[in-house]
BAGUTOR-472815 format. One record per residue (C-alpha): residue number from 1; residue in one letter; x, y, z. Coordinates in nm, 4 decimals. Example, Ala and Ser with C-alpha at 12.3 -4.5 7.8 and 13.67 -1.06 7.14 Angstrom:
% residues 2
<r resi="1" resn="a" c1="1.2300" c2="-0.4500" c3="0.7800"/>
<r resi="2" resn="s" c1="1.3670" c2="-0.1060" c3="0.7140"/>
This chain:
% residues 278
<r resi="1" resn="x" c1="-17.6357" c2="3.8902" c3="-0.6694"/>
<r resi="2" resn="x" c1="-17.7207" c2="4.0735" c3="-0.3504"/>
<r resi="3" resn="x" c1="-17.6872" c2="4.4721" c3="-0.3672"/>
<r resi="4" resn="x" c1="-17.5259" c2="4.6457" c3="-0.1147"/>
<r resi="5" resn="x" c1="-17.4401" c2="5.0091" c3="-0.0210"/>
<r resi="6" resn="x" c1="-17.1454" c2="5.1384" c3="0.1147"/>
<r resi="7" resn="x" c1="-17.2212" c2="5.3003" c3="0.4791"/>
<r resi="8" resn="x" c1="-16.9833" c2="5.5864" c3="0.3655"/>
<r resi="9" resn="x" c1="-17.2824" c2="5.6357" c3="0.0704"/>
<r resi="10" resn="x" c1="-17.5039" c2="5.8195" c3="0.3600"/>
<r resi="11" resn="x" c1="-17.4701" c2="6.1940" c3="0.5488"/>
<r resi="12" resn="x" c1="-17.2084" c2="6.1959" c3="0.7972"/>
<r resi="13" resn="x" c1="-17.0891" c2="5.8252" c3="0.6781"/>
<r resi="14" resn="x" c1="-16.7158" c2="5.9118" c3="0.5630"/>
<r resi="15" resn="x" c1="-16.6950" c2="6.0929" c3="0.8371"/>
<r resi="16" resn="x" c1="-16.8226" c2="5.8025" c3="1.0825"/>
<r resi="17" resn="x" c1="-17.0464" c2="6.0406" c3="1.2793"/>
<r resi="18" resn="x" c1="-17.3528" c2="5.8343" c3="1.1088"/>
<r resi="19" resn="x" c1="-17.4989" c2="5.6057" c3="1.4110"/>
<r resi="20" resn="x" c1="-17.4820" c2="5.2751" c3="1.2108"/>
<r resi="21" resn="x" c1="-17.8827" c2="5.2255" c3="1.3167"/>
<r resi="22" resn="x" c1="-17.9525" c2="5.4845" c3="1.0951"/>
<r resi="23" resn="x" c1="-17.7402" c2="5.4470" c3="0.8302"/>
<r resi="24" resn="x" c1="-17.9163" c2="5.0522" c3="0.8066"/>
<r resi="25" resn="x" c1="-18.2333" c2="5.2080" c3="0.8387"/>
<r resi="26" resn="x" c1="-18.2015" c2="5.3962" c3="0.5096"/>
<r resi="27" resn="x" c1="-18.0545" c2="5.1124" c3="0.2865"/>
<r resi="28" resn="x" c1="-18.3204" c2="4.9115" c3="0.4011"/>
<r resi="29" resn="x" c1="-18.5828" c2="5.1741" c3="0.3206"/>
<r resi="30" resn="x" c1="-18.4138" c2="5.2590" c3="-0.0246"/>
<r resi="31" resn="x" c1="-18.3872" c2="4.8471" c3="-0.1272"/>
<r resi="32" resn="x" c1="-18.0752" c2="4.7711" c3="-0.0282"/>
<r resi="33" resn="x" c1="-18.0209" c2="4.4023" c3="0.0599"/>
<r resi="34" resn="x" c1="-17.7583" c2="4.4751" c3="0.2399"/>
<r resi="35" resn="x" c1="-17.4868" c2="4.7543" c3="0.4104"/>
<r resi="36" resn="x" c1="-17.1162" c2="4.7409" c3="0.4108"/>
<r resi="37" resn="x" c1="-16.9697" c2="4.9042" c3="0.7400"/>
<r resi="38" resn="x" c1="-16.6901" c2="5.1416" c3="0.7827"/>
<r resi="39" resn="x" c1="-16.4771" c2="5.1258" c3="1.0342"/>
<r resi="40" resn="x" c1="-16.2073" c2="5.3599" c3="1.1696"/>
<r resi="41" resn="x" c1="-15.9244" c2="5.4531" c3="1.4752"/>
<r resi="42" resn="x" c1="-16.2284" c2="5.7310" c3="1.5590"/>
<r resi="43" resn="x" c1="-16.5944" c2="5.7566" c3="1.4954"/>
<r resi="44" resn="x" c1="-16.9361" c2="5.5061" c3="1.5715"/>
<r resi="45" resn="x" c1="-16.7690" c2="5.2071" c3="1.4421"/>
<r resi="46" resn="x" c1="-16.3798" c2="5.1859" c3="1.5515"/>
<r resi="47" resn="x" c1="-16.1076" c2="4.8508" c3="1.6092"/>
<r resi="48" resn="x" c1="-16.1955" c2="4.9105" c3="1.9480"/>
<r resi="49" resn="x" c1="-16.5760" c2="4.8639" c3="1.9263"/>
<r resi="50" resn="x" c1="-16.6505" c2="4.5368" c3="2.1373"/>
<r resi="51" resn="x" c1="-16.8427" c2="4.2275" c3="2.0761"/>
<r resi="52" resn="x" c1="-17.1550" c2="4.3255" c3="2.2466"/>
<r resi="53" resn="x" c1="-17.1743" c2="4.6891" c3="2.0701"/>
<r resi="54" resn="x" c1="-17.0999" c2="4.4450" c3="1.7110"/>
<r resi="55" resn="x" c1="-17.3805" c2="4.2359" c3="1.8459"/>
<r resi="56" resn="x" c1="-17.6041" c2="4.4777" c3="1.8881"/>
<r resi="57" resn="x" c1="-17.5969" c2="4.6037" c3="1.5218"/>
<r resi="58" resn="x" c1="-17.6040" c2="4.2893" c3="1.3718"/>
<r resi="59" resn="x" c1="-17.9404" c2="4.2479" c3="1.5941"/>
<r resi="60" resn="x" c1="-18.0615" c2="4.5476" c3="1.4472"/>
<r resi="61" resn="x" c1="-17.9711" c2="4.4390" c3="1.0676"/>
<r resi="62" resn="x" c1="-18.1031" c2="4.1513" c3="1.1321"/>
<r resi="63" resn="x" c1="-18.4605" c2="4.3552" c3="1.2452"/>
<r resi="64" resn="x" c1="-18.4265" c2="4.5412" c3="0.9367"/>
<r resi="65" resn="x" c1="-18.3878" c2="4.2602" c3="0.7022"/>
<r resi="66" resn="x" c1="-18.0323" c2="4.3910" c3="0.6173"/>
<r resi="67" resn="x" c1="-17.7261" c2="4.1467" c3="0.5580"/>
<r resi="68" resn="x" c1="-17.3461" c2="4.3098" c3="0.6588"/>
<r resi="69" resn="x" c1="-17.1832" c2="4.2475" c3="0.3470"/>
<r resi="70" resn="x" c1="-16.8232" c2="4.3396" c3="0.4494"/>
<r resi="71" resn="x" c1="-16.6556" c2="4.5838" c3="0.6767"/>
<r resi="72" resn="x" c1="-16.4207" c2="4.9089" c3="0.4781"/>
<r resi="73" resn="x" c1="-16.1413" c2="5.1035" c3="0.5901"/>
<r resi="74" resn="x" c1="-15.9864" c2="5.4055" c3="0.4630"/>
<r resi="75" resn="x" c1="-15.7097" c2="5.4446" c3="0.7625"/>
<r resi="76" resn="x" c1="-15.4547" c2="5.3099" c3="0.5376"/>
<r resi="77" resn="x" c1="-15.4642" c2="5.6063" c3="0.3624"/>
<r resi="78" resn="x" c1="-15.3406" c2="5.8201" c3="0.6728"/>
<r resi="79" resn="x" c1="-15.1519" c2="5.5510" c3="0.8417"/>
<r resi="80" resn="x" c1="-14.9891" c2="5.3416" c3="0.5096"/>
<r resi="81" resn="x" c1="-14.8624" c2="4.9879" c3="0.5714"/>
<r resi="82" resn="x" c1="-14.6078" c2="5.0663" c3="0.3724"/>
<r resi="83" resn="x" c1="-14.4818" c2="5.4296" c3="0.5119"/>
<r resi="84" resn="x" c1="-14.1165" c2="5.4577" c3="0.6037"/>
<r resi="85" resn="x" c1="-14.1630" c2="5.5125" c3="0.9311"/>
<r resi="86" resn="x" c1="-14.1743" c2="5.1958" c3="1.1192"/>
<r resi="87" resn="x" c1="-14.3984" c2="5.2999" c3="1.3746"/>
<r resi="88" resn="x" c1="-14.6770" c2="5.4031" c3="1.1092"/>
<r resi="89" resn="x" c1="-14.6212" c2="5.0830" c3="0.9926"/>
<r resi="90" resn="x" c1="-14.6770" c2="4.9166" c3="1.3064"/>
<r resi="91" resn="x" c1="-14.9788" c2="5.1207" c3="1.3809"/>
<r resi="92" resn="x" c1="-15.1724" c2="5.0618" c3="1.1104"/>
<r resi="93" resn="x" c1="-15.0833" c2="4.6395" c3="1.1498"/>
<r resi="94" resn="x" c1="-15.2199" c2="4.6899" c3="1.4539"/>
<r resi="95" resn="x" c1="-15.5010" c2="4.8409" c3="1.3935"/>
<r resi="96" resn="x" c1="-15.5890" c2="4.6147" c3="1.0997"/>
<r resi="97" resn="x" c1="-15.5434" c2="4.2896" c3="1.3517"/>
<r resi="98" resn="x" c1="-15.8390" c2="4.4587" c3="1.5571"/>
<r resi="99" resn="x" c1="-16.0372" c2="4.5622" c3="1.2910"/>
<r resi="100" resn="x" c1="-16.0532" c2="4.1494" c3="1.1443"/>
<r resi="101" resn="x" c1="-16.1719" c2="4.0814" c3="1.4626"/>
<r resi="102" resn="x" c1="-16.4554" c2="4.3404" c3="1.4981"/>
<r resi="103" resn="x" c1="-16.5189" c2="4.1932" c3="1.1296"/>
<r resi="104" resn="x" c1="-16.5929" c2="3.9118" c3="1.2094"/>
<r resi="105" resn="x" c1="-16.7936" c2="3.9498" c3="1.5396"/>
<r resi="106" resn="x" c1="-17.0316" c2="4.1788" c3="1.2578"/>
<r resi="107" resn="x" c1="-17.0851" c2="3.8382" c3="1.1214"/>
<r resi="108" resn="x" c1="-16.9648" c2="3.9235" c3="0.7517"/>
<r resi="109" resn="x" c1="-16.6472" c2="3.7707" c3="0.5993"/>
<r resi="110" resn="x" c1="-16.4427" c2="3.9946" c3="0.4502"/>
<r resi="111" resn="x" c1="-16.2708" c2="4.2943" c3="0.5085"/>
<r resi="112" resn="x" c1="-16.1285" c2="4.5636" c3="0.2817"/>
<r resi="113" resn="x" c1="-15.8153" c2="4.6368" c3="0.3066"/>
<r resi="114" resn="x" c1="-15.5748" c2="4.8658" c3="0.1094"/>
<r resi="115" resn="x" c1="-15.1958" c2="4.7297" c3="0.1211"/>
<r resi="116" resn="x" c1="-14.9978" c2="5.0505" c3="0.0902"/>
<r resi="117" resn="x" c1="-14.9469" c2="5.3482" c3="-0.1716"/>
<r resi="118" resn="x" c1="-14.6544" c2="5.4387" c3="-0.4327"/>
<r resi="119" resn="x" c1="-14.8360" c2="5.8077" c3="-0.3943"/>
<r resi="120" resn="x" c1="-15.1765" c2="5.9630" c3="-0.2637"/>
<r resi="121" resn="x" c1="-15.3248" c2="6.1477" c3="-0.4748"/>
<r resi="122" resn="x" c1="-15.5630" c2="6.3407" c3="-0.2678"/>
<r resi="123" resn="x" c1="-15.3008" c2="6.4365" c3="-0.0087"/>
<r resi="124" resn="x" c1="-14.9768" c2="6.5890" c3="-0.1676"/>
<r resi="125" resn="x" c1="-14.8167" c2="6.6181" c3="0.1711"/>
<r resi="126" resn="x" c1="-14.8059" c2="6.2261" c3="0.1509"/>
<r resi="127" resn="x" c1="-14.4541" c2="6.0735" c3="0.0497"/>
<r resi="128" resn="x" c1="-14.3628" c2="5.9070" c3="-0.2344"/>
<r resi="129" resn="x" c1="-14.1980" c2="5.5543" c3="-0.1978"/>
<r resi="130" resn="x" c1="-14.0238" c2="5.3453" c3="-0.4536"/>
<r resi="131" resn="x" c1="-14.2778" c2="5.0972" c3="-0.6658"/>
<r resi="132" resn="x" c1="-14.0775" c2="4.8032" c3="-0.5235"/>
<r resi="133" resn="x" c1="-13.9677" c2="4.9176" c3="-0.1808"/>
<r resi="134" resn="x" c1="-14.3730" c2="4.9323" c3="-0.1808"/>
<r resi="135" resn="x" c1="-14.3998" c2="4.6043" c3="-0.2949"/>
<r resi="136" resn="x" c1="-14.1919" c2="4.4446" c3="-0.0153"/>
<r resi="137" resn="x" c1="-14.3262" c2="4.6169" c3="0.2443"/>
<r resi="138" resn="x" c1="-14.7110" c2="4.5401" c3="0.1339"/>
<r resi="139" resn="x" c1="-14.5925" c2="4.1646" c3="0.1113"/>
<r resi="140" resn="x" c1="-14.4478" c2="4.1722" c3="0.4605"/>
<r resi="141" resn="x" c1="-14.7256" c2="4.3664" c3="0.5941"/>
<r resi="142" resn="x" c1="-14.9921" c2="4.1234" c3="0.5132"/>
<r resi="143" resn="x" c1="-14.7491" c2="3.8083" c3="0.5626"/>
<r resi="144" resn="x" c1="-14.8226" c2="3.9167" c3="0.9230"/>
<r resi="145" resn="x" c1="-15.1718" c2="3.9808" c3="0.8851"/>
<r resi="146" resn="x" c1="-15.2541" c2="3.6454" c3="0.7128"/>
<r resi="147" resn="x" c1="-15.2598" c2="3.4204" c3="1.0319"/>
<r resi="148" resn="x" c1="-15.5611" c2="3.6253" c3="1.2243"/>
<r resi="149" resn="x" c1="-15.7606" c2="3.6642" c3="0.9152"/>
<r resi="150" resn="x" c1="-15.7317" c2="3.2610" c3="0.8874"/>
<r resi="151" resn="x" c1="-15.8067" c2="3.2256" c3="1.2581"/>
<r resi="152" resn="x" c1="-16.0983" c2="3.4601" c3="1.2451"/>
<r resi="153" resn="x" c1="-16.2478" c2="3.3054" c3="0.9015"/>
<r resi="154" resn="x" c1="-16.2236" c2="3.6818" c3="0.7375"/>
<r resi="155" resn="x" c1="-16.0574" c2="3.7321" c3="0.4210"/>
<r resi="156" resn="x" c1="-15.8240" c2="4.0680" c3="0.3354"/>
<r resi="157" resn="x" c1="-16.0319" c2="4.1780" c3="0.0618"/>
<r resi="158" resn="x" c1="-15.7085" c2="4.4069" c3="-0.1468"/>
<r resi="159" resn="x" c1="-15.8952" c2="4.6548" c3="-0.3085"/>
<r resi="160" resn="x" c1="-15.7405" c2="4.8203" c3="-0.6629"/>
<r resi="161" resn="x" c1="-15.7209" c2="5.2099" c3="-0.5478"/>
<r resi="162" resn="x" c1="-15.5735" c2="5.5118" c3="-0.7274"/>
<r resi="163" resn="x" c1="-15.2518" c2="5.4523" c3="-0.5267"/>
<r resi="164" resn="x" c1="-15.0423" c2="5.3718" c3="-0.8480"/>
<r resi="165" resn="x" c1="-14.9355" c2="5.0175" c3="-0.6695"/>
<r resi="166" resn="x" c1="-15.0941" c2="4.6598" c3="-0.8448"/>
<r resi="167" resn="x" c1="-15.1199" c2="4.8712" c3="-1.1809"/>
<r resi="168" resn="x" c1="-15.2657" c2="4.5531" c3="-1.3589"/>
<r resi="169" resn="x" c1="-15.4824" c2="4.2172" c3="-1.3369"/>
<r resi="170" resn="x" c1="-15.1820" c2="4.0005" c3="-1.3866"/>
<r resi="171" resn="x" c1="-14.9689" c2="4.1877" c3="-1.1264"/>
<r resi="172" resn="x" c1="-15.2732" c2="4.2014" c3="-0.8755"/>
<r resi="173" resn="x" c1="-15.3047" c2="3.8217" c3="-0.9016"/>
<r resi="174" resn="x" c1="-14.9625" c2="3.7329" c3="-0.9333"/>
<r resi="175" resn="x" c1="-14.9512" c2="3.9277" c3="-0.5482"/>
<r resi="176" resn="x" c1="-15.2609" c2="3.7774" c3="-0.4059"/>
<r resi="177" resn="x" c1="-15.1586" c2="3.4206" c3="-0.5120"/>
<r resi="178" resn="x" c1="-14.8541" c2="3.5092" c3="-0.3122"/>
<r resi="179" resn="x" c1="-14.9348" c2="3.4316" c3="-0.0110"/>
<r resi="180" resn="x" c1="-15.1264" c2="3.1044" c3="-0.1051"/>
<r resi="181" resn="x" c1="-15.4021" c2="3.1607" c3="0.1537"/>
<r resi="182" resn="x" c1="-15.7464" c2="3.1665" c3="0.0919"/>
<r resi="183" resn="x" c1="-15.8222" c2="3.4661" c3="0.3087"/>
<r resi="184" resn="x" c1="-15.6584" c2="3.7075" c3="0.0860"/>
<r resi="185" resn="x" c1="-15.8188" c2="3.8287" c3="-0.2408"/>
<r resi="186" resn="x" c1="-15.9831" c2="4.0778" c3="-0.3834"/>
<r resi="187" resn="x" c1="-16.2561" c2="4.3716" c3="-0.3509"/>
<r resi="188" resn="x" c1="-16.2665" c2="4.4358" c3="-0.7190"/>
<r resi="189" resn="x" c1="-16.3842" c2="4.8037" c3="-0.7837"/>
<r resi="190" resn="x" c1="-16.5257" c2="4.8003" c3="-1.1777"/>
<r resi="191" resn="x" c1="-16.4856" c2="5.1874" c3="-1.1132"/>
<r resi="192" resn="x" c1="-16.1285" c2="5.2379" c3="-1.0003"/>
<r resi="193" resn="x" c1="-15.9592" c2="5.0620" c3="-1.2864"/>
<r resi="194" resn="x" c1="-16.1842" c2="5.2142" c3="-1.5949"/>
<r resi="195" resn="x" c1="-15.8674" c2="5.4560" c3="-1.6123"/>
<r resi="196" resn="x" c1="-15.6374" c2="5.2225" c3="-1.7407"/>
<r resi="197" resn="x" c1="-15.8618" c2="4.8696" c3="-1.8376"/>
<r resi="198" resn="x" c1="-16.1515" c2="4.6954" c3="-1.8561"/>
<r resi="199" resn="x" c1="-16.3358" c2="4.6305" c3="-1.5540"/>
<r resi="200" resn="x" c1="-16.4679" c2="4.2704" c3="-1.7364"/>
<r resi="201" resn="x" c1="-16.0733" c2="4.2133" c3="-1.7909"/>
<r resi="202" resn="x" c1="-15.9839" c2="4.2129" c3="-1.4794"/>
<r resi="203" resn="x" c1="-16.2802" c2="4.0166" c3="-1.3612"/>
<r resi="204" resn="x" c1="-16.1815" c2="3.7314" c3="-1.5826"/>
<r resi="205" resn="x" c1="-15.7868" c2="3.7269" c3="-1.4154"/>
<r resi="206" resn="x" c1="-15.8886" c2="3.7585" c3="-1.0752"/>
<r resi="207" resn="x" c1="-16.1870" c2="3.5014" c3="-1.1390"/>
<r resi="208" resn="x" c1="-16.2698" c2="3.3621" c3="-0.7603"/>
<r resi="209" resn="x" c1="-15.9811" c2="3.5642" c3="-0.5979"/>
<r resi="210" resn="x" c1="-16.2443" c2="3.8240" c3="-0.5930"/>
<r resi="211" resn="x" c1="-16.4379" c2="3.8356" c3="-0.2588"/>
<r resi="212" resn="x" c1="-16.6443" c2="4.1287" c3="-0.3255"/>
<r resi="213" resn="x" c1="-16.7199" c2="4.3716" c3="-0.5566"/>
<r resi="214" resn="x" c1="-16.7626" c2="4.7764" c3="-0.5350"/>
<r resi="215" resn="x" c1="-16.9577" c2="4.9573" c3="-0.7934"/>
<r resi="216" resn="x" c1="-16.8816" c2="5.3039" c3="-0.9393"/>
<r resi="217" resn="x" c1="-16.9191" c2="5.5025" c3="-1.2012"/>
<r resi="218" resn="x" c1="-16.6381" c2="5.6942" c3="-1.4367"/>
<r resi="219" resn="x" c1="-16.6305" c2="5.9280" c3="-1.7542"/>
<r resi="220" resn="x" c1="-16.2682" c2="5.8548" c3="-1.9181"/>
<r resi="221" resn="x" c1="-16.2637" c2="6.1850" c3="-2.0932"/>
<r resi="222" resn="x" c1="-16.2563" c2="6.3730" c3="-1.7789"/>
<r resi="223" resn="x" c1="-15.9741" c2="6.1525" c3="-1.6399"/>
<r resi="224" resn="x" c1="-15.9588" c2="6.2830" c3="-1.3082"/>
<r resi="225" resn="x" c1="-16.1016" c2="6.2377" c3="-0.9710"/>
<r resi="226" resn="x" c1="-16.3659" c2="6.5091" c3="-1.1261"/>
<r resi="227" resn="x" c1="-16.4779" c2="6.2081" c3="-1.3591"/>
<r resi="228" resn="x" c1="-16.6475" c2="5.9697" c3="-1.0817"/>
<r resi="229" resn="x" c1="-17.0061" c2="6.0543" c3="-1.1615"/>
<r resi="230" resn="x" c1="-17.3277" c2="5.9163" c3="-1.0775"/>
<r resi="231" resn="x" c1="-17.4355" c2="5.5690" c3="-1.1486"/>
<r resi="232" resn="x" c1="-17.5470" c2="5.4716" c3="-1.5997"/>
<r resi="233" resn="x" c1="-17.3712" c2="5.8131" c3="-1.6092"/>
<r resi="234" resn="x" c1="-17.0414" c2="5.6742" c3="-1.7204"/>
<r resi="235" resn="x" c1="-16.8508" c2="5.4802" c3="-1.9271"/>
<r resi="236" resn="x" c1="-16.8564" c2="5.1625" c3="-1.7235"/>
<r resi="237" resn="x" c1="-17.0216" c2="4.8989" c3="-1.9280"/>
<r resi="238" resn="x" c1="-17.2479" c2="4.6787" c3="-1.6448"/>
<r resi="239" resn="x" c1="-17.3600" c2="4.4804" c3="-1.9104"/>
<r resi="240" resn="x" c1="-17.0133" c2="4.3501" c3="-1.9754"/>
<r resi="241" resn="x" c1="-16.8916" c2="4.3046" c3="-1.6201"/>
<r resi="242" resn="x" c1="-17.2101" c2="4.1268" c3="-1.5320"/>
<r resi="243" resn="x" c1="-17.1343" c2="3.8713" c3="-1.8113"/>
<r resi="244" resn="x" c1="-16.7955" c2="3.8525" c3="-1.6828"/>
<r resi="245" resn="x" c1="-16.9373" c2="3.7966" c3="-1.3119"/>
<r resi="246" resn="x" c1="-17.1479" c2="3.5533" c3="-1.4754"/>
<r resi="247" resn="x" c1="-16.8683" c2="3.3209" c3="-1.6043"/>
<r resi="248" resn="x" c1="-16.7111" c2="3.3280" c3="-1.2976"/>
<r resi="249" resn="x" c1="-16.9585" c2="3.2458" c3="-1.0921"/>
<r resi="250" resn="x" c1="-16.9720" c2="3.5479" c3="-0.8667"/>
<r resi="251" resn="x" c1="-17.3006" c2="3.6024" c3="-0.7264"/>
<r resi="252" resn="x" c1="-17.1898" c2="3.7865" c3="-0.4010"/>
<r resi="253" resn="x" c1="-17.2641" c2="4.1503" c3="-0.3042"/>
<r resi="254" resn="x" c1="-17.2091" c2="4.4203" c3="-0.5384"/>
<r resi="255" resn="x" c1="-17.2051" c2="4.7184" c3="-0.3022"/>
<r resi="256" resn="x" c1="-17.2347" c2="5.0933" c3="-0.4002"/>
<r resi="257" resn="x" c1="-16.9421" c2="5.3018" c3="-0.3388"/>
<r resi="258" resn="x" c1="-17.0809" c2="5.6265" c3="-0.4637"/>
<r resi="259" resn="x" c1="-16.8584" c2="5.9298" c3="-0.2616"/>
<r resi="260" resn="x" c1="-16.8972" c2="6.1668" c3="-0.1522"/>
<r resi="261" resn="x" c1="-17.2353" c2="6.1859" c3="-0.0244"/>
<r resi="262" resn="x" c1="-17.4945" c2="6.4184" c3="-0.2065"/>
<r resi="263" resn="x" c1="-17.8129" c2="6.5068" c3="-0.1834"/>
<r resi="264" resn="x" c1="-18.0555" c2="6.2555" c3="-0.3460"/>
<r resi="265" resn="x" c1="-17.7211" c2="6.0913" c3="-0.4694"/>
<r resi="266" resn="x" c1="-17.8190" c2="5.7673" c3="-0.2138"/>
<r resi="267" resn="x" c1="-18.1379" c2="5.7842" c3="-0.4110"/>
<r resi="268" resn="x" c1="-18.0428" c2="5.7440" c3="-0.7605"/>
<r resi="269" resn="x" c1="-17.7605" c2="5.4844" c3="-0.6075"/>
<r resi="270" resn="x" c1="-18.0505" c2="5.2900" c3="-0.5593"/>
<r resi="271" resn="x" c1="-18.2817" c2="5.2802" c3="-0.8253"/>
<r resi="272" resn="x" c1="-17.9380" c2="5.2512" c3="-1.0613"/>
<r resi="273" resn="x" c1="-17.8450" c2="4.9289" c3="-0.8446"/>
<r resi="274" resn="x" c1="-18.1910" c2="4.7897" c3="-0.9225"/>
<r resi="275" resn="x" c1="-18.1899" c2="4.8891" c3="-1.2743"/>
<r resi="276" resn="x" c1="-17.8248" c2="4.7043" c3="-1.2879"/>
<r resi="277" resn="x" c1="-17.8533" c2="4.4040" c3="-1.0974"/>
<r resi="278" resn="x" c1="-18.2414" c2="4.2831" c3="-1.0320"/>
């Protein structure tokens, strides 16, 4: 397996002020085999960046010895696909259409995409909307997204969030096998679901629905956001989700999610990567 780190991992990343040259520049000085991009409606990287500015980078990653292992997107969160409003909906559809294209001209293959929220938990204001209401409108929302990502050769990568929607490995399967395409999967994140499973569970379920994999860290017995902690600080057992990798035959990118950034924190992301996975 290849590791990867999250661009969002660096100074100024989450907030997409980072120039992507430098944020490349430091995975490839800390190890990294590769960098997974973030993209946004505002910052370096955006659905409107253009071909040339997407060639450009790749150049550069290329220079650096980097791969792009995938291209993230929090705007969801902001602009749900599953809102009430119509026009958020629309918006974010839009958006995501764009985005699968500058995907792809970064030469990578998947794209992470979160399908809508029951709740938010890090914005209050956000409102609420009925488990299944939510499930209809995530269906429909990536019923229409399905023929660019199959045009474009990029898969919507449905990553398991604290959004209380896809609440277990049988219901996120049973929803990505809905739309019987094989650009939509997963982006498996062993630290999101150590709440309520097993990270090697799931792995087993999803088995080659999963397009990528994010790496955290969590202690259960805080049991909040408060509990995502530093990499072999944790309770996530690698050992056990590398054996489940193993019988699945996953040997993609595993890519470092660790947020927010920290000081030194891109550091020990790192050395724990290389202590995990080489």
């Amino acid at each position: 397996m290849k590791i990867s780190a999250s661009y969002w991992i660096f100074e100024g990343g989450l907030e997409g002020t980072l120039p992507v040259t430098s944020a490349m520049e430091q995975a490839s000085q800390l190890g990294f085999d590769a960098i997974e991009l973030g993209i946004a409606s505002q910052g370096v990287l955006t659905h409107q960046s253009t071909k040339a500015e997407c060639d450009s980078i790749l150049e550069e990653a290329h220079k650096k010895g980097l791969e792009i292992s995938g291209v993230a997107s929090g705007e969801s969160w902001t602009n749900s696909p599953t809102a009430t409003d119509v026009k958020v909906r629309e918006t974010i559809l839009d958006f995501t259409q764009k985005a699968l294209q500058v995907t792809q001209w970064l030469g990578t293959d998947a794209y992470l995409f979160v399908p809508g929220a029951v709740d938010v938990f890090f914005m209050p204001e956000a409102e609420v909307i009925p488990y299944d209401v939510c499930y209809e409108r995530a269906k429909e929302g990536i019923s229409r997204l399905v023929p660019t990502a199959e045009d474009l050769g990029v898969s919507i990568a449905i990553e398991n969030v604290w959004n209380k929607f896809l609440l277990s490995p049988l219901e996120m399967r049973d929803f990505i096998d809905y739309f019987n395409s094989e650009n939509v999967g997963a982006y498996f994140d062993v630290g999101n679901v150590l709440l309520t499973g097993y990270p090697e569970q799931w792995i087993r379920i999803l088995g080659s629905r999963i397009k990528r994999i994010h790496i955290k860290d969590f202690k259960n017995s805080i049991g909040t956001e408060d509990g995502f902690v530093d990499l072999l600080e944790g309770d996530v057992d690698f050992e056990a989700i590398k054996k489940a990798l193993a019988e699945i035959n996953y040997d993609g990118y595993v890519t470092a999610e660790m947020i927010p950034y920290l000081p030194d924190r891109p550091e020990k992301t790192a050395a724990a990567m290389k202590k995990i996975f080489k």
